[in-house]
C-alpha positions as CSV (number, residue, x, y, z in Angstrom):
1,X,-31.5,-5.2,-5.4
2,X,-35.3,-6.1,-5.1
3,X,-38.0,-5.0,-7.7
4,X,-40.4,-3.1,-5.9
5,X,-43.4,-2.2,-8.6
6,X,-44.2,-0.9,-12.2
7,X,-45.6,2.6,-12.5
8,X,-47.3,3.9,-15.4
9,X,-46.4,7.2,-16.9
10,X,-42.7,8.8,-16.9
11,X,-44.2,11.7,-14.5
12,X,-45.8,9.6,-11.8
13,X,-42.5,7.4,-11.8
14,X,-40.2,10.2,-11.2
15,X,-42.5,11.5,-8.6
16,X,-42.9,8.5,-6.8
17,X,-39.0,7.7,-7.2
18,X,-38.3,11.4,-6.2
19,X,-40.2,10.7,-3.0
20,X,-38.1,7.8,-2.6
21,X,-34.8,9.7,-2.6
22,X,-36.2,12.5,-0.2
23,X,-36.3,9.7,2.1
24,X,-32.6,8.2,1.2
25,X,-34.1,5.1,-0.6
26,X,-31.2,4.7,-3.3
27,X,-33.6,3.0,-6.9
28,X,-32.9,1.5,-9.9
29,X,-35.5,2.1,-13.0
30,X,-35.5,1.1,-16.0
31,X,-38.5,0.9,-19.1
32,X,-41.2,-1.9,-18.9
33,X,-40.4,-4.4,-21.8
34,X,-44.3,-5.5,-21.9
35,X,-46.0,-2.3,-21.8
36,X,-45.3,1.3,-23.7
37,X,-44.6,4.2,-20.9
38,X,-44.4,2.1,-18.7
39,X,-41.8,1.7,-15.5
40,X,-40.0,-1.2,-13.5
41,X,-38.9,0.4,-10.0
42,X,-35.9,-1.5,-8.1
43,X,-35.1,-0.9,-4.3
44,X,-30.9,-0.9,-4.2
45,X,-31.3,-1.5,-0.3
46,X,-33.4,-4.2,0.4
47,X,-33.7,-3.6,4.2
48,X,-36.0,-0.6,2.7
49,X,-38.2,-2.6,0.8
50,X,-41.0,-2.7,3.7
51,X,-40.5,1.2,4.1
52,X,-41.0,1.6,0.2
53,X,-43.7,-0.8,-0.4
54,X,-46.0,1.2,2.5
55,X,-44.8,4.7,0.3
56,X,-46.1,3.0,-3.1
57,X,-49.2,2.2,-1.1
58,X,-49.8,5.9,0.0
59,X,-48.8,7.0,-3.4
60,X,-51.5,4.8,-5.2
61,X,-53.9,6.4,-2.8
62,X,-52.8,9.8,-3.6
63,X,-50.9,10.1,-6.3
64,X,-51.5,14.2,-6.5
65,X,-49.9,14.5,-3.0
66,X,-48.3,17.3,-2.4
67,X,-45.5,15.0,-0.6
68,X,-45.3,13.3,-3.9
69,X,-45.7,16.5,-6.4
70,X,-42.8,18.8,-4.5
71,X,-40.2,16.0,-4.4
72,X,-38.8,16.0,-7.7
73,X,-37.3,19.2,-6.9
74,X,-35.9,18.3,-3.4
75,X,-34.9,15.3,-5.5
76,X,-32.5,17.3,-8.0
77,X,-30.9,19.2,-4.9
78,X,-30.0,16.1,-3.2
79,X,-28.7,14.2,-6.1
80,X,-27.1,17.4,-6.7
81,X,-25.1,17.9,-3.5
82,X,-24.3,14.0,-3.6
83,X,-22.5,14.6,-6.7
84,X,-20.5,17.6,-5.6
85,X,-19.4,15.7,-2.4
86,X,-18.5,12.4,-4.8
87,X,-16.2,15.0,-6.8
88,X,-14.9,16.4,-3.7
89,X,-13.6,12.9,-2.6
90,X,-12.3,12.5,-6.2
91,X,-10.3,15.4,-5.4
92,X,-9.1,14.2,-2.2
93,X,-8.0,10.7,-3.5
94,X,-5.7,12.3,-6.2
95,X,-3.9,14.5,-4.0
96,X,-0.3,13.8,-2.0
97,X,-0.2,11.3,0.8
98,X,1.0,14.1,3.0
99,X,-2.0,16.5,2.2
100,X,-4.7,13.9,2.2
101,X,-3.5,11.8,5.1
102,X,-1.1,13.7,7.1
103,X,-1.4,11.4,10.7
104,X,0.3,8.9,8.4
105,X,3.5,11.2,7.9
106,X,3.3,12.6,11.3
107,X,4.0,11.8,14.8
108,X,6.0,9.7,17.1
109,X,7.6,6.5,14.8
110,X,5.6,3.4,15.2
111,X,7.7,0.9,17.4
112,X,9.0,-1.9,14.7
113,X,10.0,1.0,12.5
114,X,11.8,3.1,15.1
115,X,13.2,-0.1,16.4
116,X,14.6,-0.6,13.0
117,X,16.5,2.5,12.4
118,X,17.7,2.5,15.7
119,X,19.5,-1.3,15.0
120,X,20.8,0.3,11.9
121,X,22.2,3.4,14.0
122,X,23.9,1.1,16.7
123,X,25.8,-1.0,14.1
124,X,26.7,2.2,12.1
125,X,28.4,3.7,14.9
126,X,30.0,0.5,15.6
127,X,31.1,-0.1,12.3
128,X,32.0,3.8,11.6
129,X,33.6,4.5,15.0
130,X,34.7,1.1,16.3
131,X,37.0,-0.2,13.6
132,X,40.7,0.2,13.5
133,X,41.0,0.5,9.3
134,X,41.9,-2.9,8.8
135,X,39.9,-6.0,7.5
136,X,40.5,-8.2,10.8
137,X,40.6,-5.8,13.4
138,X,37.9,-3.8,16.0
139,X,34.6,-4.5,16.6
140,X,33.7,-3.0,13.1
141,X,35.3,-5.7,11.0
142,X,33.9,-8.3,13.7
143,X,30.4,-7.3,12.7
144,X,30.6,-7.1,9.0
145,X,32.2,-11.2,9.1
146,X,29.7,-11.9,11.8
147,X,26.7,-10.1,10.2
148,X,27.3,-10.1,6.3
149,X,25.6,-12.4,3.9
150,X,29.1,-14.3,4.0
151,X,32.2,-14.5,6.0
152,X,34.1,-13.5,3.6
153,X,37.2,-15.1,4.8
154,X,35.1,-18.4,3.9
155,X,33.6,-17.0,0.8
156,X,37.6,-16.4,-0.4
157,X,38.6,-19.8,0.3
158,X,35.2,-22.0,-1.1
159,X,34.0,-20.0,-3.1
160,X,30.7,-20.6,-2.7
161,X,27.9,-17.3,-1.5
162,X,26.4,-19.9,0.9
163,X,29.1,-21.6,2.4
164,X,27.9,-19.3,6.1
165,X,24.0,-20.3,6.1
166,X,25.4,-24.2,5.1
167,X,27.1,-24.0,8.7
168,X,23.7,-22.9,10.1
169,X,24.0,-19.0,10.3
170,X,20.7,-18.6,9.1
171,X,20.7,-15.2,10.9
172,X,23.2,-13.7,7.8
173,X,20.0,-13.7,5.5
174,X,18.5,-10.7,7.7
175,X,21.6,-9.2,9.2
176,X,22.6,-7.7,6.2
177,X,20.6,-5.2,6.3
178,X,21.5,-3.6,9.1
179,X,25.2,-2.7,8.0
180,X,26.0,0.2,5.8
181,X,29.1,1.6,3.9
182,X,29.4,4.9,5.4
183,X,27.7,7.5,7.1
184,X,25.6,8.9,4.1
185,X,24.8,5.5,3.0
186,X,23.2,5.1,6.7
187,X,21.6,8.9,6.6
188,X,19.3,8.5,3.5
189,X,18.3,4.9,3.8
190,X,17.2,5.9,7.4
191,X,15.3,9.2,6.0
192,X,13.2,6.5,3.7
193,X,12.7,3.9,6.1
194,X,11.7,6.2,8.6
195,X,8.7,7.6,5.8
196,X,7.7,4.1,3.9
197,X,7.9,2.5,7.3
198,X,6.1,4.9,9.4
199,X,2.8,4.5,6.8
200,X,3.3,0.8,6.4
201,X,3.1,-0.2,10.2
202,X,0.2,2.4,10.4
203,X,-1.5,0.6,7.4
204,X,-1.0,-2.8,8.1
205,X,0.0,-3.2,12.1
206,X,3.3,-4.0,13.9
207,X,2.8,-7.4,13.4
208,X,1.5,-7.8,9.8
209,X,4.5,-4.7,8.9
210,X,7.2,-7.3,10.8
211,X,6.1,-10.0,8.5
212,X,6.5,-7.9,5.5
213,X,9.9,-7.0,6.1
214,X,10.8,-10.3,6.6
215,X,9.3,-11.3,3.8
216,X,11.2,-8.3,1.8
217,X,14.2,-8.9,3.1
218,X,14.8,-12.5,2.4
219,X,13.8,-12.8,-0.8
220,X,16.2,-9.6,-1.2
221,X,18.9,-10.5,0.3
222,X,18.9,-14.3,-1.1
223,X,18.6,-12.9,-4.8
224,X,21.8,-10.5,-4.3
225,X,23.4,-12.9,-2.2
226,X,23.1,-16.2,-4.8
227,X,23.2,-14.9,-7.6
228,X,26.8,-15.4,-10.0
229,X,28.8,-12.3,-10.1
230,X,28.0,-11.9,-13.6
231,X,24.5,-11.5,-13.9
232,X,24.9,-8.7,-10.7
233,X,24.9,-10.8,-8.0
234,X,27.8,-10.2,-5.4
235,X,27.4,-12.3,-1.3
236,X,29.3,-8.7,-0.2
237,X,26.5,-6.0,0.0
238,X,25.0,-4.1,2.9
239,X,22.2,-1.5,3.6
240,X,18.6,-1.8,4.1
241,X,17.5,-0.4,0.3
242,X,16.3,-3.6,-0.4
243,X,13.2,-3.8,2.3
244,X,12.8,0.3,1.5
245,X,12.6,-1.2,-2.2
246,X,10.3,-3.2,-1.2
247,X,7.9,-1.0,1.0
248,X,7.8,1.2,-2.0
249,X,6.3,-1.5,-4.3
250,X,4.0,-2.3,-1.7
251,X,2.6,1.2,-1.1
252,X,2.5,1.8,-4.7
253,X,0.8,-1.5,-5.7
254,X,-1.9,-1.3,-2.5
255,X,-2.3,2.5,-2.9
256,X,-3.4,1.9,-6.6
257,X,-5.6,-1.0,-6.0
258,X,-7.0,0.5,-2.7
259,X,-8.3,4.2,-3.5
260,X,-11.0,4.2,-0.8
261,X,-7.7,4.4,1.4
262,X,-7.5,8.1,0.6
263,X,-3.4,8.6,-0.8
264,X,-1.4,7.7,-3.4
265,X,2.5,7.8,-3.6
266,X,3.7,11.2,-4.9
267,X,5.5,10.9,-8.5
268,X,8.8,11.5,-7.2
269,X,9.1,7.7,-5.3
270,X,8.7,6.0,-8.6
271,X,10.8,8.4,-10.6
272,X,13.5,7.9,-8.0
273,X,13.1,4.5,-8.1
274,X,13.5,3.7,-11.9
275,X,16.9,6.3,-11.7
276,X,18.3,3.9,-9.1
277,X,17.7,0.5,-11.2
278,X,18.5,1.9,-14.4
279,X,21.4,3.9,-13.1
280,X,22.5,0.3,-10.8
281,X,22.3,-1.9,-13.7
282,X,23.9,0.4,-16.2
283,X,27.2,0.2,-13.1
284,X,26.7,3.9,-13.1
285,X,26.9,3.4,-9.7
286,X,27.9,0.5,-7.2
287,X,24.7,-0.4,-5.8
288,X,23.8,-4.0,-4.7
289,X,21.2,-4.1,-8.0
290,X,19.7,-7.6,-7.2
291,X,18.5,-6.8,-3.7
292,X,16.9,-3.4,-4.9
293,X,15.2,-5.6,-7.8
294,X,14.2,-8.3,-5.6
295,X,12.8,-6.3,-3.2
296,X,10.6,-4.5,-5.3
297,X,9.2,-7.2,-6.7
298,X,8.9,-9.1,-3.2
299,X,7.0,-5.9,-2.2
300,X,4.6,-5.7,-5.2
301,X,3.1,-9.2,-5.0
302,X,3.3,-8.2,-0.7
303,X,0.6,-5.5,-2.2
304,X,-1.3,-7.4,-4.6
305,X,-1.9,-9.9,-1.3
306,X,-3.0,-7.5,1.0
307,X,-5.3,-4.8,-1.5
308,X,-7.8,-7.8,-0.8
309,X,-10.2,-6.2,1.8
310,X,-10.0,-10.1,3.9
311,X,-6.5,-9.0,5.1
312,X,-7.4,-5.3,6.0
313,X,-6.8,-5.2,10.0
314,X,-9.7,-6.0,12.6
């Protein structure tokens, strides 16, 4: 913001500075501390300086222009309409994702999320159709020891949540996550990671969304997996909840930090996810608590990182 001149008299200001809205030249004014009725005229956009300093000449020259004169009331309709249209986008801002945004919510799956679900369908089916109802036998029991947090043959014996990634099986810190109980289990976590995923690869990219679930997931998984039995930890848990978990802090975080992106979550995804925490920790139901907990909090510092506008994508 530049100073452009003084002007005396409050009626040749606003005329002059009426002229300079007509002409979309955003000011700033403000009284004269050295003179009485006097006025100190800013220029917001300085690349309009040179445009406003030749209109302050032609208004010292005439200052009973008619240009000059009829502008104040041009003036008050613009300013007018500018404020109806700055409600308007108020409006839109406060409204459901699915209303204000609806190419978010709509369309083909991006590619990392569909990919996603359909891991988490393959090993279902496997796991639901392929096992012969014991703990050591089909191809449904194989992937639950090969792909839980813990062979839990090993865990038994030890002890110890980690004795699997100790022998290098780093892979059973993501895997988890692609196993489910049963069928329902599989259904809704697949409904939400279809929605939170969907607007988080659209928001962020494939690549920057990939990196987020990784994120989401470890920190998940490790928490659940870890941590003593008696403070709700447990190496023998399964789903995806815990990345969904964490794609709701995310959206929720960034959404509120980040207005000018047009949506917020709709009241329902945080109601639902306070019942599932309270209802987890109060063993209402058997719900791997940790990973939903450590998610969400993996996700919320994911948003606080990427509201800053350096990390928006190119």
């Amino acid at each position: 913001m530049r100073q452009l001149t003084s002007i005396s008299g409050k009626s040749s200001a606003e005329a002059f500075v009426a002229y300079l809205v007509t002409q979309d030249i955003s000011t700033h004014v403000e009284p004269d501390t050295t003179e009485a009725d006097k006025w100190d005229i800013w220029i917001r956009d300085e690349d309009k300086t040179e445009f406003a300093r030749e209109a302050h000449q032609q208004f010292l020259q005439s200052p009973n222009d008619p240009k000059f004169r009829q502008a104040v009331d041009q003036a008050r309709s613009i300013l007018k309409e500018q404020k109806q249209k700055s409600i308007e986008r108020r409006k839109n801002i406060q409204n459901p994702v699915s209303r204000v945004n609806p190419s978010l919510f709509s369309g083909r799956l991006p590619p990392l999320t569909l990919t996603l679900i359909l891991i988490c369908v393959f090993f279902g089916v496997v796991k639901f159709l392929l096992s012969d109802g014991t703990q050591s036998g089909g191809l449904g029991s194989l992937a639950m020891q090969k792909l839980g947090f813990v062979d839990l043959k090993l865990y038994l014996m030890s002890g110890d949540p980690a004795a699997s990634l100790k022998r290098g099986e780093l892979w059973r810190v993501l895997t988890p996550a692609f196993l489910h109980g049963d069928p329902l289990h599989l259904l809704l976590n697949m409904l939400a990671l279809a929605n939170l995923g969907r607007v988080t690869e659209r928001l962020e990219g494939t690549g920057k969304y990939a990196l987020i679930v990784l994120f989401v997931a470890i920190c998940s998984h490790l928490l659940q997996g870890l941590t003593p039995t008696q403070w709700f930890g447990s190496p023998n848990f399964v789903g995806i909840s815990g990345v969904i978990m964490g794609l709701l802090g995310y959206l929720g975080i960034k959404t509120t930090l980040r207005p000018d992106l047009g949506f917020v979550l709709p009241p329902q995804a945080y109601i639902m996810t306070g019942l599932i925490l309270v209802l987890g920790f109060s063993k209402e139901m058997n719900l791997a608590n940790l990973a939903h907990l450590g998610g969400l909090l993996a996700g919320i510092a994911i948003g606080f990182v990427l509201s800053d506008r350096r990390f928006d994508r190119k």
